[in-house]
Structures are given as structure tokens and as C-alpha cells.
N, C-alpha and C positions, 0 to 999 in steps of 0.2 A: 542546680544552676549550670553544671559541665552539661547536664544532654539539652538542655537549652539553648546555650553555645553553638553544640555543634551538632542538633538540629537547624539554629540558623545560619550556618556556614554552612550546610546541607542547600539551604533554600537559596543564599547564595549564589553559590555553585552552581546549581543547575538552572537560577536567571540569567547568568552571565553564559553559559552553553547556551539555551535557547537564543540568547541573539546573537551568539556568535556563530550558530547554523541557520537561523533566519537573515544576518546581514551576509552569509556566502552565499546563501542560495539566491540572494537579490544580482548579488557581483557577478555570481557563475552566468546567468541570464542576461546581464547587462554587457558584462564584457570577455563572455570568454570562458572557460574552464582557467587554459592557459596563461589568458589577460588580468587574470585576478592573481596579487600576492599575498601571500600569511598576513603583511604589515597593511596592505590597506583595507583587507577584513577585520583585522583587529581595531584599526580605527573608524571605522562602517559602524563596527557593535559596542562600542563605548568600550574599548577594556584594554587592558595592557597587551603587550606584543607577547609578555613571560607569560599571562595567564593564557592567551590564546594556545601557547604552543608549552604549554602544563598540559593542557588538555588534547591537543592536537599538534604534536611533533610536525605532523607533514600536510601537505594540503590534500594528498590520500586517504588519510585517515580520518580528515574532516568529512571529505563525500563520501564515506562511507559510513560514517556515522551519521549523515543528512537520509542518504539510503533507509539501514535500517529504523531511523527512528520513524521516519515519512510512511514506512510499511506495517512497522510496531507501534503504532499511535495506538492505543486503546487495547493492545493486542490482547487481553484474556478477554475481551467480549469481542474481537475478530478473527482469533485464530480457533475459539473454544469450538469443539465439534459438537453439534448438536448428535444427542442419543439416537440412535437407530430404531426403525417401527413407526414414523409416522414419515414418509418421503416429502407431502407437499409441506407440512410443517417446516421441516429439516432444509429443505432447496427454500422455502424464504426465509426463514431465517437468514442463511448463508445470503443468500441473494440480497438483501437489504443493507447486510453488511458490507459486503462487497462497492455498492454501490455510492455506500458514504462513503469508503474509503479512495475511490478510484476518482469519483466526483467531487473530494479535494480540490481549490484550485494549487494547493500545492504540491498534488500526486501530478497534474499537468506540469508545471513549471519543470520538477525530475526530469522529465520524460521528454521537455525539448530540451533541456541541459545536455542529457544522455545523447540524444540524437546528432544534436547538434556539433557533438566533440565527439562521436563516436568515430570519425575517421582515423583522427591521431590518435584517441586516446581509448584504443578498445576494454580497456580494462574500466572505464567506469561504466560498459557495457554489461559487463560480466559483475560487476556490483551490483550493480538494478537486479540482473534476471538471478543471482546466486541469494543474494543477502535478503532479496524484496517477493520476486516474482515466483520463486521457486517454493519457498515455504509454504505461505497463501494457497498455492493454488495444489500442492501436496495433502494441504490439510482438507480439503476439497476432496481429492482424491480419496483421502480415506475415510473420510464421511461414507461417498457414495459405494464405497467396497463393501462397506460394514452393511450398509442396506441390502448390497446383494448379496453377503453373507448369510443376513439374516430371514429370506425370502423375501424380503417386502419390495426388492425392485431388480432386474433383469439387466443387469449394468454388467454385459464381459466383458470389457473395454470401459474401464473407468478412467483412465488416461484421459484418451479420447470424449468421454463424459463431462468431464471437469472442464477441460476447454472447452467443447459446446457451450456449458451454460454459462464460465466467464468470460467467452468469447459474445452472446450474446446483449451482455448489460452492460460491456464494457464498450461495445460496438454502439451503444447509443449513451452512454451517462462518460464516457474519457473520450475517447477516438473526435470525435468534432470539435470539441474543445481543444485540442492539438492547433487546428486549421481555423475556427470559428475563434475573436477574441469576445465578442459577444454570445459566445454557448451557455446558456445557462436555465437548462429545464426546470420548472415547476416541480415543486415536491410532488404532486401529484401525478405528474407526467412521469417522473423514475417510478414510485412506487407501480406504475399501469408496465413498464419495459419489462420490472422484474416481475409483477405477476404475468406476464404473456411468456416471458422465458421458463418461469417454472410452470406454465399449462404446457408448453412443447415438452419438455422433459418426461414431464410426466405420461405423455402420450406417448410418449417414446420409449419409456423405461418400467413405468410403475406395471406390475403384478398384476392381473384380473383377478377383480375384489378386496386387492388390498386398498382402493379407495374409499373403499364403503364406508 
């Protein structure tokens, strides 16, 4: 009966966080980083002002929790690195995930939150690319290491790698969506972006014969 309890105050708990980082990130958008307070998010997301700031002392530590979870959504099937020895395998993989994640439209809304407030407020700059951007695209990195480790692909420069190919599928599945309010590709359309970016990759990187 107790873990029953307090599995459902478990469940709780974390309906009242999700709308309490779903109704900020509406407020952040509508008015502001700066223009939004604890007290009128907490009344946005149905819940007391005590529970709000139980769980979020400060409105910093709210957007950074909006950060991580927006990045960590799904994360053992986003950040999991696919095994080394098969390259085109291993780049779509990654690449498709990438793709859901980025093509979000609430990875877009972060992203004019950030921009938008990053004059005054460079630290929720440094949120996004430490908390969000960094990990992601590290995990990336050492994918493609591990390949060139393992001969199966010519990668001396995996830094520079890694942003190539998530500079490519982010450059068509996020980046228009920024500027576009009507952006919104075809599933078929992303899946053709990420296979065209992992055919240049590949050209670019994979081992003669390790295609075969």
C-alpha cells in the first residue's frame, strides 16, 4: 500500500513539473525571459506558488531544467552510441535521432527563448550550448572516433566531423523553423535530408571497402 502511495506522488510530482516547464516555456515566449515571474507561472500551470518553488527555488533553475529535459527527452535512445563497424548504419541511426530531436517544435521555441534574451541574459546562452548542445553533439564525436579507431572510417578531425553532419540536418529539419512559422517538412522529406547527409559523410570519410 506505502509504494503505491508513493509511486502515486511520484506521478504526481512529475505532472505538476511538466506543466510547470510547459506553462514557462509558453510565458518565456510570450513575454520575456525577464517579463515572466515564479508567481505568474505558477498560476499558468495550475499549482501553488510553494510547489512551484519546492521544485524551482529560482527562475534559473527552472530554465535550466526546461534546457536539460528539452535535450534529455528520450535520452538512452538519443544519446546511446551506436557500436562501431558499420559507419552508414551508425551516421543514420544517429542522424534520425538527431533529427526528431531538433525538429521538436519545442527544441525551436528554446532556441528563440535563448536568442532572444541572450543580450541581457547570456547565461541562458551558456545553458543551451553546456547543459544541451555540448553533450549531444560530444556523444557524436565519440561515435565517429571510435570508427576511426576501429579502421572502418578516416575521421582525423572528428570535432570538425560531428558538426559537419549535425550541421547538415539541422540546417534543413531546425534552422527554418526559427524564421518560417509555417516550417514543417514531411517525414519523408527529413528522412531524404538525413540520408543525403550521411551519403556525403560517407564519401567523405568511410574506408575503401569498408562499404562492401
Amino acid at each position: 500500500m506505502a509504494a503505491e502511495l508513493s509511486a502515486h506522488h511520484r506521478r504526481l510530482a512529475q505532472q505538476k513539473r511538466e506543466a510547470i516547464t510547459s506553462a514557462a516555456t509558453e510565458l518565456f515566449l510570450e513575454r520575456g525571459y525577464d517579463g515572466t515571474s515564479l508567481a505568474r507561472i505558477a498560476d499558468a500551470a495550475g499549482v501553488s506558488k510553494s510547489t512551484l518553488f519546492k521544485q524551482f527555488p529560482t527562475k534559473a533553475a527552472l530554465f535550466e531544467a526546461i534546457v536539460a529535459e528539452s535535450w534529455q527527452r528520450d535520452a538512452d535512445d538519443a544519446v546511446a552510441q551506436p557500436p562501431a563497424g558499420d559507419l552508414r548504419s551508425g551516421l543514420t541511426m544517429i542522424g534520425h535521432r538527431y533529427a526528431g530531436l531538433v525538429g521538436r517544435p519545442g527544441m525551436a521555441a528554446l532556441f528563440r527563448i535563448v536568442i532572444a534574451e541572450l543580450p541581457r541574459f547570456p547565461e541562458l546562452g551558456r545553458m543551451q550550448f553546456q547543459l544541451g548542445k555540448l553533450p549531444y553533439f560530444a556523444s557524436v564525436q565519440r561515435y565517429l572516433e571510435s570508427e576511426h579507431e576501429v579502421g572502418n572510417a578516416d575521421v582525423p578531425d572528428a570535432e570538425s566531423a560531428a558538426n559537419q553532419f549535425l550541421g547538415m540536418i539541422a540546417n534543413y529539419v531546425l534552422w527554418p523553423r526559427m524564421l518560417l512559422s509555417d516550417w514543417n517538412p514531411a517525414a519523408s522529406d527529413v528522412d531524404y535530408a538525413v540520408e543525403e547527409a550521411v551519403r556525403t559523410m560517407l564519401a567523405r570519410y568511410s574506408r575503401p571497402g569498408s562499404e562492401a
